[in-house]
N, C-alpha and C positions, 0 to 999 in steps of 0.2 A: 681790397683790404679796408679795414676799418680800424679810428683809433679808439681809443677810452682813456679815460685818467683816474684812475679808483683812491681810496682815500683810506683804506686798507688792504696791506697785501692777501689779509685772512681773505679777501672776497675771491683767491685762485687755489684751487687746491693745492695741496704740496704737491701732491703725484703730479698735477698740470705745470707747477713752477721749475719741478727737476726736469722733468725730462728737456726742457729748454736749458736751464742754467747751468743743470748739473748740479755737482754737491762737492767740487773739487777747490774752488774758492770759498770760503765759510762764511765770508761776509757777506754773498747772495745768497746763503741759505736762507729757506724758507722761514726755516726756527730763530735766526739770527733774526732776519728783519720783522717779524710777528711779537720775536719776544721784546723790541725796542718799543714796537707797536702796544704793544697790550702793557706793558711796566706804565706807559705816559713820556718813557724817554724820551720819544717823539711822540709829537702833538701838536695842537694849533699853543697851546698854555705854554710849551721848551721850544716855539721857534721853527718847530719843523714839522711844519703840516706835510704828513704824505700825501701825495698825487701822483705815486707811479704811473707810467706810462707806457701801455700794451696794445701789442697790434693784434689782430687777429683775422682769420680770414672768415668769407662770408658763414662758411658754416661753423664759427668759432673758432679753429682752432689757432691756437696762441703762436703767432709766427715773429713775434720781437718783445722787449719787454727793458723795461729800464725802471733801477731806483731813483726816485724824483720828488722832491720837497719842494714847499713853498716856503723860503725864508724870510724873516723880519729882522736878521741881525745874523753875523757872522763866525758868532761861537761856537767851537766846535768843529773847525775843518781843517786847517792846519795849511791851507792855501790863503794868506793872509790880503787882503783887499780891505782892510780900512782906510787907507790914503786913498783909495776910487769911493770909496762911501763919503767921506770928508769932501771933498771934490765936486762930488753932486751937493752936498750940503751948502758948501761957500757959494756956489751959483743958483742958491736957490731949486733943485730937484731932491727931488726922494727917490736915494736908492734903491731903497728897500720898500714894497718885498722884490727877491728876485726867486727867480728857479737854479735847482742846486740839483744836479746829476751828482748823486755821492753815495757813500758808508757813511753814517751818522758819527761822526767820534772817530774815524777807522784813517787813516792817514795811507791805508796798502792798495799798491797798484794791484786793478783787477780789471775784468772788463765791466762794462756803464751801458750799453745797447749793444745788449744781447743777441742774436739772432736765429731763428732754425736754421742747420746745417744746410737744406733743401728750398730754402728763401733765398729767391735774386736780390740784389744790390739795391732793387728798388723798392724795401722794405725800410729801409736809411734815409732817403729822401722824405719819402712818406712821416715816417717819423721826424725828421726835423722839420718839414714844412708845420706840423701839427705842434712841436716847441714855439717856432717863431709866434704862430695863431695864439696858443694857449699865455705867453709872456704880454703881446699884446693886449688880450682878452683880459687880464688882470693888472694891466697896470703897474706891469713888472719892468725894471730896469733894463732886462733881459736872462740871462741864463749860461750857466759853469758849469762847465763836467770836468770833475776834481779825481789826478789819481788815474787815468785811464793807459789801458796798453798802447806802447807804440805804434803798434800794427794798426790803431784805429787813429789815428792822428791825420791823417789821409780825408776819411771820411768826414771829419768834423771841418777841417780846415775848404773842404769845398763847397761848402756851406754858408763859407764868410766867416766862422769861428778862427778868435787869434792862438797862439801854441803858449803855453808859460811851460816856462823849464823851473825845476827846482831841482834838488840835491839831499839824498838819503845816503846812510851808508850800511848794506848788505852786506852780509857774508856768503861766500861759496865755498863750497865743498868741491875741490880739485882733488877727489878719489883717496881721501888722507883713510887709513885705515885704524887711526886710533889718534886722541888727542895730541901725543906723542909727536905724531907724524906731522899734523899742524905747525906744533913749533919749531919743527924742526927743519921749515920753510922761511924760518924767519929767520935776519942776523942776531946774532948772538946777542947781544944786548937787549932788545924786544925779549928774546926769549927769556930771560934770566929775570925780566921785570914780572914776565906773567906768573915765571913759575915760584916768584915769592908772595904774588900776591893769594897765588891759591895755597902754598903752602902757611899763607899768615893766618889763614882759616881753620886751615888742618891743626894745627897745634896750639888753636885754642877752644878743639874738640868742636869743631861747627860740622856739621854734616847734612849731606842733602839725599836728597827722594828727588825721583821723577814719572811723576803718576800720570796714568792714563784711565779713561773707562771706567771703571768701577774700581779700581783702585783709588779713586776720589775718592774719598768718605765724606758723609756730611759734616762729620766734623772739622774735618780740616777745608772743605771748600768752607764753610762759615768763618774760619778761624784767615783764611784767605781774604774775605769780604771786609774785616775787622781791619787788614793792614792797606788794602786796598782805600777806604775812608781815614783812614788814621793819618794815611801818606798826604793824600789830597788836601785834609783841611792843614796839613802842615803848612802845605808850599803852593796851595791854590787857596785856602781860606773856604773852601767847599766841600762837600764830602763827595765829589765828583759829578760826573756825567750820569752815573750808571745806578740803577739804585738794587737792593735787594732782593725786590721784586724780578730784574730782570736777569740777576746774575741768578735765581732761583728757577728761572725758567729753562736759560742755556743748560744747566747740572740735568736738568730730569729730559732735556731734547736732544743735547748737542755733546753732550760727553766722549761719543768716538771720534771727535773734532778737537778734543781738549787737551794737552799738556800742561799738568801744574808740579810744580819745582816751589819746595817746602825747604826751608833751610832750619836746621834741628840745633839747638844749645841741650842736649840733652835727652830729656823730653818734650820740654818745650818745643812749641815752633815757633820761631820768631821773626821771620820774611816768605815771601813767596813771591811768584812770577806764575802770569796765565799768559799761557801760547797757546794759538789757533794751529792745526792742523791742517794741510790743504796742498793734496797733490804731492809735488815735490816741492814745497817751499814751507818754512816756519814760520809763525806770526807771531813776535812778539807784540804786547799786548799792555798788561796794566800788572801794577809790582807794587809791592807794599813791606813795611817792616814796623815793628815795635821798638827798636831800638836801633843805634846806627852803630855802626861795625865796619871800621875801614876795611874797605874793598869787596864787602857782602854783596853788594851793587852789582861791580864786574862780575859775580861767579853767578848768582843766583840770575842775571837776567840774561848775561852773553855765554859764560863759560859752560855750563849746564846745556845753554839751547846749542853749542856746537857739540857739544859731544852726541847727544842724541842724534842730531843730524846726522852725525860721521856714525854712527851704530845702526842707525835705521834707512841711510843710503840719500836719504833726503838731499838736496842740490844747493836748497837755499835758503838762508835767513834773513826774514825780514825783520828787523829788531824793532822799528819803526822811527817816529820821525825826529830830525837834529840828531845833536852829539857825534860832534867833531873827534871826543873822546873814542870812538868807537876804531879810528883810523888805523891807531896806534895797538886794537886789539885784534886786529885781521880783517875789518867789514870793509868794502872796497864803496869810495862813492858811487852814486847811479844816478844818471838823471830817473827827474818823475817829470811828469806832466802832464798839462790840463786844458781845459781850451774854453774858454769866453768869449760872448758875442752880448755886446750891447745895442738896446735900441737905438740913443744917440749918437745920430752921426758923429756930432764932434767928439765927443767923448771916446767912440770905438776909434778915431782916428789918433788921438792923442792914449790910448791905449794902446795901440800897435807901437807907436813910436816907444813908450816906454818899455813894452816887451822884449823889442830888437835889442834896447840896451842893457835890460837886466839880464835878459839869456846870456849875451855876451858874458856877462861877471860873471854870471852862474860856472860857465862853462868854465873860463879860467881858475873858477875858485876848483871845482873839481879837477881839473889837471893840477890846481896846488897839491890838494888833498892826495891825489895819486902818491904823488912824487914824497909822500911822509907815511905812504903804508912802508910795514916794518918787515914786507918781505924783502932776499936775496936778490931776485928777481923780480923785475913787475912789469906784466902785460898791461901797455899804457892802451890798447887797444880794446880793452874789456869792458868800458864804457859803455 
């Protein structure tokens, strides 16, 4: 086996990326990570030089493959480590750059080091002995992989990587056969709260669409883009992560990957919500509006993505990251998690130590969080 670290994913053909990846998490789509690539959203100039990282056997073929950046600053991941960047600062080292196994902007568990099906275990090895080499070789702090499945937490941790737990809150679809059926899982008072808040909508004539495919019109994905920047420079003083360019690429690549939920005064439209399509799970994603409308919010980015779910059999929604608010709308907490290895001994040592004790809260804070979903019943074991 042999590694490489390319500095465009465009350098693997699509047909060569799927048949590894697959096309069932959207965020390793080929078209996803190309179109971050080619817009400039990522770049050496936003922080996030690509340098994926693929194995391959001697006669080429692509037998592992990881999304992999060089970073100079921490914006953008939603795994927060500036108190370890400060840290290195007060004693005199430089954090940054480090190596970031990630989704650029994308906060959703997926897998991070991919593997062929028909590749033994020791395509894992290989690939981290060649992270550690490569973090060294530049002078890197060390290296995060943010966001990763359970099932690989194993593999990183025998490596010397530490675990961070954090805390999302998901929805599942427990077989409801109509929105109806949802509420009617929950005590009466949850339910009586939701069903005013969509009826506060109803009756002052708001109405929503939930498009797929070509059902996008350019118009209304443009008219999407407009509330998508409008929101951001509200409440972020920027017109976000993502620019025109790249939200122009996903529409003409990635459209049978796409859910967008238009909320209508009429003619007008005046919010929207973009969901990622993937498998059995929902991705919510990025949301905008022109004006604000108590409780527009709750319908257009949560209430909208269950019903679709519950219509199309779907299992799960990721709504994405924070919002405690979502508890009280049926999204059950979930740990996330990620896992870090620093070059400095002392540093990864006094890192472990503070992990052991923020997992601990993490974990507690979600048995809070349990214990204030608004269902009847609740499997405190679904964690």
């Amino acid at each position: 086996m042999k590694v490489r670290f390319i500095n465009r994913i465009s350098l693997i053909p699509a047909s060569t990326w799927h048949t590894l990846v697959g096309t069932n998490y959207p965020f390793l789509r080929h078209e996803f990570l190309d179109a971050l690539e080619a817009s400039d959203c990522v770049s050496a100039k936003s922080g996030w030089l690509p340098m994926h990282l693929v194995v391959e056997s001697e006669d080429g073929r692509l037998l592992a493959a990881m999304p992999l950046y060089l970073k100079s600053h921490s914006y953008g991941e939603y795994v927060f480590d500036w108190s370890w960047a400060e840290a290195y600062e007060n004693h005199g080292l430089a954090y940054y750059p480090k190596l970031l196994a990630a989704i650029p902007f994308t906060p959703a568990t997926g897998q991070r080091l991919v593997k062929a099906a028909d590749c033994s275990d020791e395509v894992i090895a290989v690939a981290a002995k060649a992270l550690h080499f490569k973090a060294q070789q530049l002078g890197s702090s060390g290296w995060h992989v943010l966001f990763l499945e359970k099932d690989e937490l194993e593999q990183w941790t025998s490596i010397g990587a530490e675990i961070r737990l954090g805390c999302q809150f998901h929805w599942h679809n427990e077989g409801y056969t109509d929105f109806d059926g949802f509420l009617a899982a929950m005590n009466s008072k949850k339910r009586r709260t939701l069903r005013k808040e969509r009826d506060s909508l109803t009756a002052q004539g708001i109405q929503f669409q939930r498009l797929t495919g070509e059902a996008i019109t350019p118009l209304l994905w443009q008219r999407f883009q407009a509330f998508y920047q409008l929101t951001n420079l509200k409440y972020n003083r920027h017109q976000g992560y993502l620019t025109p360019d790249f939200f122009e690429r996903i529409y003409l690549t990635m459209r049978d990957s796409l859910l967008l939920v238009v909320a209508f005064d009429g003619e007008e439209a005046i919010a929207g919500a973009l969901n990622f399509i993937g498998g059995n799970t929902l991705y919510g994603r990025y949301w905008g509006c022109t004006r604000e409308v108590e409780f527009l919010h709750f319908e257009t980015c949560y209430y909208q993505g269950i019903e679709y779910c519950i219509q199309q059999g779907i299992q799960r929604f990721d709504s994405g990251a924070q919002g405690e608010h979502k508890v009280a709308r049926g999204f059950r907490p979930t740990l996330t998690y990620s896992a870090h290895w620093l070059e400095h001994t002392g540093f990864r040592q006094a890192v472990k130590r503070f992990l052991v004790e923020e997992g601990a809260g993490i974990k507690h804070y979600c048995d809070e969080m349990t214990k204030a979903l608004p269902f009847r019943a609740v499997d405190k074991d679904s964690l």
